[in-house]
C-alpha positions, 0 to 999 in steps of 0.5 A: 548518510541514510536517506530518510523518506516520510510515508503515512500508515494508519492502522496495523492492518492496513496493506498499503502505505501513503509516500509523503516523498518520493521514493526511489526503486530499491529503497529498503524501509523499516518502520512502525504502526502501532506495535508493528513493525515492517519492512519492505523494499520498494520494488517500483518508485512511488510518488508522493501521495502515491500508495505501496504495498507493505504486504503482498496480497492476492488477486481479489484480496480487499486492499485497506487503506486508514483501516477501511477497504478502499478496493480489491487487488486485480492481480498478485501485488507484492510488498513494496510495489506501487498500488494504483488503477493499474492494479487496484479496482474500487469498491467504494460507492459502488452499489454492484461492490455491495456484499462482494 
């Protein structure tokens, strides 16, 4: 029997995706926001409440998230990898951020 895990996206637009359940490594996940349809193998496991990446971004790339930017990539992130300080720098409510 296929293992179901719950995730939250809000937008179409939206790089990242929020675990509602713990998601093993390897785990192949299909779903849609809006009329999008994606799909992604998480590469690292995420915890609840945690985000993964559902498209690959670039190092410097604006990370959105509920169809805001919340940060910006501080290195390559690959689709279905665990988006977090370790690679994710903020950009809300930081006056030297404005404009960047």
């Amino acid at each position: 029997m296929e293992e179901k895990f719950k995730i939250v996206m809000m937008k179409p637009i939206d790089k990242v995706a929020i675990a509602l359940t713990t998601i093993p490594p390897g785990t192949d996940l299909t779903f849609t926001c809006e009329d999008k349809t994606f799909e992604v193998t998480v590469l690292d496991e995420i915890k609840f409440g945690h985000k993964f990446a559902v498209v690959s971004m670039e190092e410097g790339e604006d990370i959105i998230k509920y169809g805001e930017v919340i940060g910006q990539a501080t290195r390559r992130i690959l689709a279905g990898e665990h988006v977090h300080i370790h690679n994710l720098e903020g950009k809300r409510g930081r006056g030297d951020k404005v404009g960047a």
